[in-house]
C-alpha positions in Angstrom: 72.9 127.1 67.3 70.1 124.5 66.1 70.6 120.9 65.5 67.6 118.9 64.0 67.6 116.1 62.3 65.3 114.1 60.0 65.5 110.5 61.5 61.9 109.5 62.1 60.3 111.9 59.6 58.1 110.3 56.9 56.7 113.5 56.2 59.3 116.2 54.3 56.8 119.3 56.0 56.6 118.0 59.6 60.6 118.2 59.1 60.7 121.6 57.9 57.8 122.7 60.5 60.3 120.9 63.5 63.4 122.5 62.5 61.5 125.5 62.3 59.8 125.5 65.3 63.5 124.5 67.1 64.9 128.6 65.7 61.8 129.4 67.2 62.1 128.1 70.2 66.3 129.1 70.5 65.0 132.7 69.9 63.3 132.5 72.5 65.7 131.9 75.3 67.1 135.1 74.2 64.8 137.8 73.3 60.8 138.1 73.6 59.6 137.3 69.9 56.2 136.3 70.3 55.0 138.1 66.5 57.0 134.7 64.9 55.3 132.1 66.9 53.5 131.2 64.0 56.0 131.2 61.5 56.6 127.7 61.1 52.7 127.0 60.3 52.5 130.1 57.9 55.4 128.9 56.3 54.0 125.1 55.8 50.8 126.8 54.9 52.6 129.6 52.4 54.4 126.4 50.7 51.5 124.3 50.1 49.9 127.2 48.7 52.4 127.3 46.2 52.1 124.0 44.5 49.8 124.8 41.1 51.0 126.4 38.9 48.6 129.7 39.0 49.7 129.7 42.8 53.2 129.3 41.9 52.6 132.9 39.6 52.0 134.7 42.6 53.4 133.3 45.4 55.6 136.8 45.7 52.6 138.8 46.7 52.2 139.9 50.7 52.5 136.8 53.5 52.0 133.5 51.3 55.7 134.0 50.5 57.6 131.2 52.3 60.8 133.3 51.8 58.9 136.3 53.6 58.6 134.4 56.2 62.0 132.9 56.8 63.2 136.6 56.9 61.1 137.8 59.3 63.8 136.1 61.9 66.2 138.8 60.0 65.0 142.0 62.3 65.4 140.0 65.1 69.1 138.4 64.8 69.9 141.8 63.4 68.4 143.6 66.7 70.2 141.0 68.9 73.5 141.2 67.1 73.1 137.5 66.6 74.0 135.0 64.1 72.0 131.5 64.1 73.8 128.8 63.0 71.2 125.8 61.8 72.4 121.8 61.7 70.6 119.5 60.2 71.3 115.9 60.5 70.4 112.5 59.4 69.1 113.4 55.7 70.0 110.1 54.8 67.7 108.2 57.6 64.6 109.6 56.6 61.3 108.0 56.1 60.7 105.8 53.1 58.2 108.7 51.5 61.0 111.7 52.9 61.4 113.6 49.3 64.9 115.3 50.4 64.2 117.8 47.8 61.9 119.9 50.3 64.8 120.0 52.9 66.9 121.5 50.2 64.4 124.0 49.8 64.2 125.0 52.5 68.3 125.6 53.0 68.5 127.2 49.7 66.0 129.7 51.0 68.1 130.2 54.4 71.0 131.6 52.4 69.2 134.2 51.3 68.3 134.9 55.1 70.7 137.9 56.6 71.7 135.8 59.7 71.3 132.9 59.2 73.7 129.9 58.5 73.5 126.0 58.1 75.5 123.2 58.6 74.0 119.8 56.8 75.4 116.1 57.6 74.9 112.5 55.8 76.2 109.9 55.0 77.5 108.3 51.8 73.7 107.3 51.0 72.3 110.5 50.8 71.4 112.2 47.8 71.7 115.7 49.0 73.4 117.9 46.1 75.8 120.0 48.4 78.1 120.8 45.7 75.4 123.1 44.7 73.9 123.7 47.9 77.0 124.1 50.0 79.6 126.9 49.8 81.9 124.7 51.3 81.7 120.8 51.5 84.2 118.2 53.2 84.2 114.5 53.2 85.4 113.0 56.4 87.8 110.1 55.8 87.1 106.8 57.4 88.1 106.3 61.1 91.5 105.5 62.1 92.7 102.7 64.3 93.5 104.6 67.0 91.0 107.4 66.6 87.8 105.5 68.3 90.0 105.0 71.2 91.0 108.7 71.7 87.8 110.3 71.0 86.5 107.7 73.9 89.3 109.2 76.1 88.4 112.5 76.0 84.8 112.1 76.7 85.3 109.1 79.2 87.9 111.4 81.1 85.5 114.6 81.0 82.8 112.7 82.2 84.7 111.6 85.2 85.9 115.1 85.8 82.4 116.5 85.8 81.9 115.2 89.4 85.0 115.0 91.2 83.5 114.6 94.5 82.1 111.1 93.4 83.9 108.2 94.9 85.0 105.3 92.5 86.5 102.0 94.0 88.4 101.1 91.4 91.5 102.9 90.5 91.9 103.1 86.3 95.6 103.9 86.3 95.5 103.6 82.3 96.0 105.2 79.2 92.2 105.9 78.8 91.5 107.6 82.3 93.1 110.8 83.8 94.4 109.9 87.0 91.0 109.8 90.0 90.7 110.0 93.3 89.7 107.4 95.7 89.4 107.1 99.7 90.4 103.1 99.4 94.2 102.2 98.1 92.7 99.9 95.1 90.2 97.5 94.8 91.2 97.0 91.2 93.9 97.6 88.9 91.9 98.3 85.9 93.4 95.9 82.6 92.0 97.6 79.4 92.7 96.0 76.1 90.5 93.6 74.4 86.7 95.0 75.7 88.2 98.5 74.0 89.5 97.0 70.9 86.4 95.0 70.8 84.8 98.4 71.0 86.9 100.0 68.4 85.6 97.5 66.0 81.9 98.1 66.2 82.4 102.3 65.9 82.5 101.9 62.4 82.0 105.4 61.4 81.2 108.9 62.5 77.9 108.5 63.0 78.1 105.6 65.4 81.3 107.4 67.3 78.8 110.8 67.7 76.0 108.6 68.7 77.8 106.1 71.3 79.4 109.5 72.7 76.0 111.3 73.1 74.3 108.4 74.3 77.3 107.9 77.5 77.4 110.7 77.9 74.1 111.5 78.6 73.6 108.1 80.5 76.5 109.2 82.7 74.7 112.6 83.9 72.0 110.5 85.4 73.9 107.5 86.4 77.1 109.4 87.8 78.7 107.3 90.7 76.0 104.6 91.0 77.2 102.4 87.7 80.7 101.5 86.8 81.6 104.1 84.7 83.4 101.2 82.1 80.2 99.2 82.1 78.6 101.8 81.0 80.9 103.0 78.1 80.6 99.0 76.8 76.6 99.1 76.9 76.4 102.7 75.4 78.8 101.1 72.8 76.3 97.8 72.1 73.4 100.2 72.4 74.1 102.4 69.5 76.1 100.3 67.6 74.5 96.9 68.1 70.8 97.8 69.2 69.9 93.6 68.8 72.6 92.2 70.7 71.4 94.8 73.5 67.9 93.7 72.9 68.5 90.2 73.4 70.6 91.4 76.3 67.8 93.0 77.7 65.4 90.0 76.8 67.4 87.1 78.0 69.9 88.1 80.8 68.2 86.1 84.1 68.1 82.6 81.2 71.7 83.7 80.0 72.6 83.3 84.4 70.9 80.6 84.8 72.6 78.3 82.4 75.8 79.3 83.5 77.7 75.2 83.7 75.2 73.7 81.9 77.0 70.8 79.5 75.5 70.0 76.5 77.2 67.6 75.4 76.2 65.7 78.7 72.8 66.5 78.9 71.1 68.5 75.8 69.3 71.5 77.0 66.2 72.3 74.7 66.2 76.0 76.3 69.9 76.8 75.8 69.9 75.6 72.5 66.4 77.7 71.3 68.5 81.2 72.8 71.8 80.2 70.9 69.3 80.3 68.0 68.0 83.4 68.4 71.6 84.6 68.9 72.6 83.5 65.6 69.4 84.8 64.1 70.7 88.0 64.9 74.1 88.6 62.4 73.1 90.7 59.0 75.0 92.2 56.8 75.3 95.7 59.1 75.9 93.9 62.3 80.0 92.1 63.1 77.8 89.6 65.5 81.3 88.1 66.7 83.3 91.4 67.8 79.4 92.0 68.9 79.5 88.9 71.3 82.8 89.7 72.5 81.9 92.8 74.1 78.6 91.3 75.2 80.9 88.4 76.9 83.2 91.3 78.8 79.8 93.2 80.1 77.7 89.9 80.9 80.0 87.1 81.6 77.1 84.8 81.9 76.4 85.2 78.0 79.5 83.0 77.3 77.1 80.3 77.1 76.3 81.6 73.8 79.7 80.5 72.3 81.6 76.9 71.7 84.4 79.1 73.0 84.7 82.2 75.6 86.7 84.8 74.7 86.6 88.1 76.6 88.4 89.9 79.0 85.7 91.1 81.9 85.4 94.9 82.6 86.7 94.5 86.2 84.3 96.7 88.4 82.7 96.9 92.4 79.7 98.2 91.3 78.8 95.2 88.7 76.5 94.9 86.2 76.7 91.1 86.5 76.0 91.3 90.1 73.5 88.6 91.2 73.6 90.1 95.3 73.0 94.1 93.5 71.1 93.6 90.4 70.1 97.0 90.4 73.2 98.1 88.8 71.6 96.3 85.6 68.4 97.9 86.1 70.5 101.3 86.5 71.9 100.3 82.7 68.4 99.1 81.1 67.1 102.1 82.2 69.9 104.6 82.1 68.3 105.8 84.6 67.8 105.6 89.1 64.9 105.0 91.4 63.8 108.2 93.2 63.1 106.1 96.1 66.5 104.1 96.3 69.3 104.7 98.2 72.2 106.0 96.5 75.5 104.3 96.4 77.4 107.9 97.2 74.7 108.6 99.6 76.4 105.7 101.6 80.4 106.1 100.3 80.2 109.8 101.3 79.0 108.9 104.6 81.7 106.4 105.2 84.5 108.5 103.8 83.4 111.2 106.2 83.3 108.7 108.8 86.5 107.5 108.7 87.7 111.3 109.3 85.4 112.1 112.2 84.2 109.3 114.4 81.1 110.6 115.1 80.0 109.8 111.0 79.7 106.5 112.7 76.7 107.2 114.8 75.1 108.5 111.6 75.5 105.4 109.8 74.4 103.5 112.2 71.1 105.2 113.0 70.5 105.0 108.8 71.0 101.2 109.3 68.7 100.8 111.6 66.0 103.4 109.9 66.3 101.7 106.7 66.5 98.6 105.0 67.9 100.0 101.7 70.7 101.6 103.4 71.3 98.7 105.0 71.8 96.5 102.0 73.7 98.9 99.8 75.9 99.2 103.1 76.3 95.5 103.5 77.9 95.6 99.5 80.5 97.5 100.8 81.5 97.1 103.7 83.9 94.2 103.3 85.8 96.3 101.4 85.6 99.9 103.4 84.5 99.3 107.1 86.8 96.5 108.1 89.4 96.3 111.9 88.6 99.4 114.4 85.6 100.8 112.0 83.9 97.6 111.9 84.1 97.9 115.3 83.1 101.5 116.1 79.9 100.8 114.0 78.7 97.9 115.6 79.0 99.6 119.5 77.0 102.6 117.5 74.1 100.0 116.3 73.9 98.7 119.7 73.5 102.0 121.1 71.4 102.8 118.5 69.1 99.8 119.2 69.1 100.2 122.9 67.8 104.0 122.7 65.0 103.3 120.2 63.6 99.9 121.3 64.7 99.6 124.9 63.8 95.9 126.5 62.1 95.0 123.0 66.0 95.4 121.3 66.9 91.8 120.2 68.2 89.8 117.8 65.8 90.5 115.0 66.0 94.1 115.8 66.6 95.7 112.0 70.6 95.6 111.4 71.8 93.4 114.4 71.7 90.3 112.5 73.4 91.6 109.0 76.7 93.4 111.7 76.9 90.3 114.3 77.1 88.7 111.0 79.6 90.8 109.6 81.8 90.7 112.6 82.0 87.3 112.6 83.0 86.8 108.9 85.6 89.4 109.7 86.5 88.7 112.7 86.1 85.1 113.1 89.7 83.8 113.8 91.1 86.8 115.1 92.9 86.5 118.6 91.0 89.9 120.1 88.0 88.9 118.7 86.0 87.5 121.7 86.9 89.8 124.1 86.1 93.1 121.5 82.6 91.7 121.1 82.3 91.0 124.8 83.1 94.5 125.4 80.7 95.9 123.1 77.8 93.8 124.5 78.6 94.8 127.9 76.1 98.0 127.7 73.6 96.2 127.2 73.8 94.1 130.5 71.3 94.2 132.5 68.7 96.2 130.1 68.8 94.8 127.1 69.3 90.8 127.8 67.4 89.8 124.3 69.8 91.6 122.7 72.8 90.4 124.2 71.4 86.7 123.8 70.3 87.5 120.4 73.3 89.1 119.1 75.7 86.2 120.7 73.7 83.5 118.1 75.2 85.4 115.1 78.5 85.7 116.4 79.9 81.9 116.8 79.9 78.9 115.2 79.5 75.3 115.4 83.0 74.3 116.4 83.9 77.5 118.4 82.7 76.0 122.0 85.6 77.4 124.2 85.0 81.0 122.7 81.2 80.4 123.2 81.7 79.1 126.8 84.1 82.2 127.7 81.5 84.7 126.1 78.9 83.1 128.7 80.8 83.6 131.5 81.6 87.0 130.7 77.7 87.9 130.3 77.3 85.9 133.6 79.4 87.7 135.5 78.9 91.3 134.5 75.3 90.5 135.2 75.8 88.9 138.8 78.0 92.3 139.1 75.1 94.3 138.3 72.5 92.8 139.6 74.2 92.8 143.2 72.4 95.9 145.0 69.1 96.3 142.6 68.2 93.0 142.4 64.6 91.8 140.1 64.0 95.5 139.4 67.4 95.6 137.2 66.9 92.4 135.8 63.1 93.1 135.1 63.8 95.8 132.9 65.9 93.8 130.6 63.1 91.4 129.9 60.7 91.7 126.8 57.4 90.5 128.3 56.3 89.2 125.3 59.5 87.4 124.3 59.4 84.3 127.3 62.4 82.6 126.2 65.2 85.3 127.2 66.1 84.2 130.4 66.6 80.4 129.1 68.3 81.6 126.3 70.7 83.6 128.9 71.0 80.5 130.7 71.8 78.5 127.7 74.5 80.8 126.6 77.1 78.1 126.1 75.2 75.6 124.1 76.2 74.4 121.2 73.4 74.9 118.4 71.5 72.5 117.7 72.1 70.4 121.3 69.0 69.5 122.7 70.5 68.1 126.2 70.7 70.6 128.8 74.0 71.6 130.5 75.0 73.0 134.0 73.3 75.6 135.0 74.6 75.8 138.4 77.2 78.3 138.1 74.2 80.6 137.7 72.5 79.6 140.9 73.1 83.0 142.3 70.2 84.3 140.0 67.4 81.8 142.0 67.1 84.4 145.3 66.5 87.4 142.4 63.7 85.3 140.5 62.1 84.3 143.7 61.8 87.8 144.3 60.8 89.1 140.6 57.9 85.9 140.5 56.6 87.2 144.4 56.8 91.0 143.3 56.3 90.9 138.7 54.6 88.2 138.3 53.3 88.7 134.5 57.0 89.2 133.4 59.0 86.7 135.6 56.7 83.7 135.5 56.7 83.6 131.8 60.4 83.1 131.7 61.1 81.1 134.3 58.4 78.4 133.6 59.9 78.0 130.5 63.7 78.4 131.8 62.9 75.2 133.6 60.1 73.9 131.4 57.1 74.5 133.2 55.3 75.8 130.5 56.5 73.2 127.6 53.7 72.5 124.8 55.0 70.6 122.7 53.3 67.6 121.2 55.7 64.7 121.8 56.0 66.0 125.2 54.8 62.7 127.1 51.7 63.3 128.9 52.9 62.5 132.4 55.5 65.9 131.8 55.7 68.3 134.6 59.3 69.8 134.7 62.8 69.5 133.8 63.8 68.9 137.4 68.1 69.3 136.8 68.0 72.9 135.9 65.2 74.0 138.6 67.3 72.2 140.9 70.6 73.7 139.5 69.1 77.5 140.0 67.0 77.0 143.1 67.8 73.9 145.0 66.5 74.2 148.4 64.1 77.0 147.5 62.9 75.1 144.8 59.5 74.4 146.7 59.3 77.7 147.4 59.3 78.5 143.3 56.8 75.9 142.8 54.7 77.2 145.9 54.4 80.7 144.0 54.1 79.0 140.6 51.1 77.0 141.7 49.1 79.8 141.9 47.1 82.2 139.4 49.5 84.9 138.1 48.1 87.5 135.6 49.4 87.2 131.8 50.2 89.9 129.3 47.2 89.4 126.8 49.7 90.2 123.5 51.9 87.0 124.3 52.0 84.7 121.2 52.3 81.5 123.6 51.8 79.1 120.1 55.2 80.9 118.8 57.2 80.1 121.4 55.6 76.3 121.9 54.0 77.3 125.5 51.1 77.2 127.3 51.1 79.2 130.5 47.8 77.6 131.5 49.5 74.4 132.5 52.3 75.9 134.6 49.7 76.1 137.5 48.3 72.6 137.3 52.1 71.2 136.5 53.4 73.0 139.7 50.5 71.7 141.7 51.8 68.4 140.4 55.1 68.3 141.5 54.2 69.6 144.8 51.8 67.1 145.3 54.7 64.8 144.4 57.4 66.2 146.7 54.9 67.2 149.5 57.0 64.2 151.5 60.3 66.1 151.2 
């Protein structure tokens, strides 16, 4: 079979020529017929060559006959035991200098083909004479009520069943959809009604029913599982049916958003109003602009500032094409079409499906969140919905781990997915009794090696008014530190501190602080650690002294420090007391810095701590 068309030809021989070429070409799939390559040109020629009258006389004799070469496809059908079967479509959207007469020709000469049969479509406008070209000719009748809907059905239900491994999130328990599949109970009980009848209304005839069914369709082979599948249907629909409204669409979506609220009445917007003029500018007489809007209204809620009045029903979807966090589902739609180089939304549903049936799929995920940033946001989309409780959980211990192994001492709280899952957790997890001591738990591998990333982590997972939980989680770091610290001493504790992050060990220290509180609290419950700094500042200098001259503020820069500054003496004395001359001793001498330290980041300057600790010991040399 051969389907061409003549939408888009001005030219009556560049039709003939392309439907020509298109038997060619369907030959060839099938058998080697290289001697008719030609054909179409020699026919085009053969025709042309018949046009005078003297011409016309002879046009029997050898290959200018046009009907010679039509039946040179004959042998070949014949040899193949084939029958081709040519449509032909659109003769009533041709070109304003189209002369129809020429495609006529041109079927009137196929029935004198052996093998060859044709099918010819148009609407009411066409002046095609089938009665005499036709052996058989029937007139569809106008579409039925319910006969939009049904056709959708089918094709919306096969398109679905084409890839049953795909994973939707919303269950469609309705007339429309077979029953699907999905790994979540329901997200969404879909509600059709009004966007379909809306829908209905705009299919007006055949023609628009073939082409909004082609057009899905063939949207839905690209887009399969990474678009709402409804959305999708509605936009094919406005597409094909109403090609301005999905121009304007297309034009003015981000304005449409932004004037969500706005009150005109109030406060006359100059903007708003020039849009809803274009709007209007858009009804003709081929064009129901109100059932138009309607469906506009149920794809792009935001339009509804088009209208005195919404009235829509929204196509209830996860993967939204009104989504302001993913807008990339609209660019999927505009397009019809995905990035090469985005991640795919089943990439990361198949991987948590899979991980919710074998634990180990969580180590997977979370070495993809930490490799990429784009798996990490279409991730983040979803996972209030699918990795919630024990996953959550499970995932977040994997990160950790994940962290740990690939970035060691240098693991912290900007390390690529700890900020999005602390943050996760605590939306979650926030007021749930076992919440504290499951996050404790999972930051407990990190002690003593990774001590930015415990500190870091613990910033994301409280707030403002949760001080008793904050205060517990600090005494829990403390003490599974003092516990392992015990027997190795500096050496442990060394290896959990980023040399070119100084602020770690005051941020350890400071565990308990509400955010935001400048004053200083107790730090004597850690004075345990002193001996173990005394030792790392005698034995590591350029990673100790860095952190503990700013621990105690030794090495503060900042400019409305007063100029007289040496030391905030209530935490040195806190963590060292007696041995605190002993620190400053050590402190007051050269030590060697790591040359990759950005000291104006952090507000230091390690070149005072010397002068500063020669300061105070000048200044307790009496005690």
């Amino acid at each position: 079979m051969v389907c061409s068309g003549c939408w888009g030809f001005d030219n009556a021989a560049a039709a003939q020529q392309a439907v020509l070429k298109q038997v060619v070409a369907s030959l060839l799939k099938q058998v080697d017929c290289f001697g008719i390559q030609g054909m179409p040109a020699e026919y085009a020629e053969a025709l042309s060559k018949t046009s005078t009258y003297l011409e016309s006389t002879f046009k029997f004799i050898g290959s200018q006959d046009p009907d010679a070469q039509l039946r040179r496809v004959s042998p070949i059908l014949e040899a193949i035991n084939a029958r081709l079967v040519v449509v032909i479509e659109d003769t009533d959207r041709k070109g304003g200098t189209f002369d129809t007469v020429s495609i006529e020709g041109l079927l009137n000469r196929f029935r004198d083909v052996p093998g060859i049969s044709f099918v010819i479509t148009a609407g009411t406008e066409s002046r095609m004479d089938f009665m005499r070209l036709c052996e058989h000719t029937e007139v569809l009748p106008p579409l039925g009520v319910g006969l939009v809907p049904r056709m959708l059905s089918r094709v919306w239900t096969a398109c679905r069943e084409m890839f049953p491994e795909d994973i939707d999130l919303v269950k469609r328990d309705d007339s429309l959809a077979g029953p699907g599949d999905t790994f979540v109970s329901a997200f969404s009980q879909m509600t059709r009604g009004a966007w379909e009848r809306q829908m209905a209304k705009l299919i007006t005839t055949p023609r628009k029913l073939k082409a909004t069914i082609r057009r899905f369709r063939n949207a839905w082979m690209a887009l399969h599982g990474e678009v709402d599948i409804d959305e999708l249907l509605v936009a094919s629909c406005l597409r094909v049916c109403a090609p301005s409204v999905f121009g304007f669409l297309i034009r003015r979506h981000e304005e449409l958003r932004h004037h969500v609220g706005t009150d005109l009445k109030s406060q006359p917007d100059p903007t708003l109003e020039a849009i809803k003029k274009e709007w209007s500018g858009l009804a003709d007489a081929d064009l129901d602009l109100e059932t138009a809007g309607r469906l506009l209204q149920s794809l792009y809620p935001a339009s509804c500032v088009l209208f005195d009045k919404a009235s829509y029903e929204e196509v209830q979807s996860r993967q939204q094409f009104r989504s302001v966090t993913r807008p990339v589902y609209r660019d999927r739609i505009f397009n019809e079409s995905t990035s090469a180089e985005a991640i795919s939304d089943q990439a990361v549903l198949q991987a948590i499906a899979n991980a919710k049936k074998l634990d180990r799929g969580w180590a997977h995920i979370a070495m993809r969140l930490v490799e990429s940033e784009g798996y990490l946001e279409v991730f983040e989309y979803f996972q209030p919905l699918l990795v919630i409780g024990d996953d959550l959980w499970k995932l977040t211990g994997e990160v950790l781990a994940v962290v740990q192994r690939k970035y060691g001492n240098k693991a912290g709280r900007d390390s690529p997915a700890i900020p999005n899952l602390c943050r996760m957790c605590f939306k979650h997890f926030g007021t749930w009794p076992d919440y504290l001591d499951r996050a404790s738990e999972l930051i407990k591998p990190c002690i003593p090696k990774n001590l930015e990333l415990v500190t870091g982590a613990s910033s994301y997972l409280f707030n403002e008014t949760q001080n008793d939980a904050r205060t517990k989680f600090a005494h829990g770091v403390m003490a599974t530190l003092k516990e392992a610290l015990t027997t190795k001493g500096y050496a442990e504790l060394g290896e959990g501190l980023n040399e070119l992050v100084p602020v770690t060990l005051h941020d350890l220290l400071t565990l308990d602080r509400v955010p935001g509180e400048r004053k200083a609290g107790s730090w004597k419950e850690w004075a345990w650690l002193g001996p173990i700094l005394l030792d790392g500042i005698a034995n590591a200098p350029q990673k100790f002294v860095p952190q503990v001259s700013h621990a105690i503020g030794l090495s503060f820069a900042h400019p409305e420090l007063p100029s007289n500054f040496i030391v905030n003496e209530a935490p040195l004395q806190d963590l060292f007391g007696p041995r605190a001359k002993e620190l400053m001793s050590n402190l007051s001498k050269p030590f060697p810095i790591n040359p990759e330290l950005d000291q104006a980041k952090y507000q230091i300057d390690l070149s005072l701590v010397v002068p500063r600790a020669q300061r105070w010991l000048t200044k307790h040399e009496s005690e």
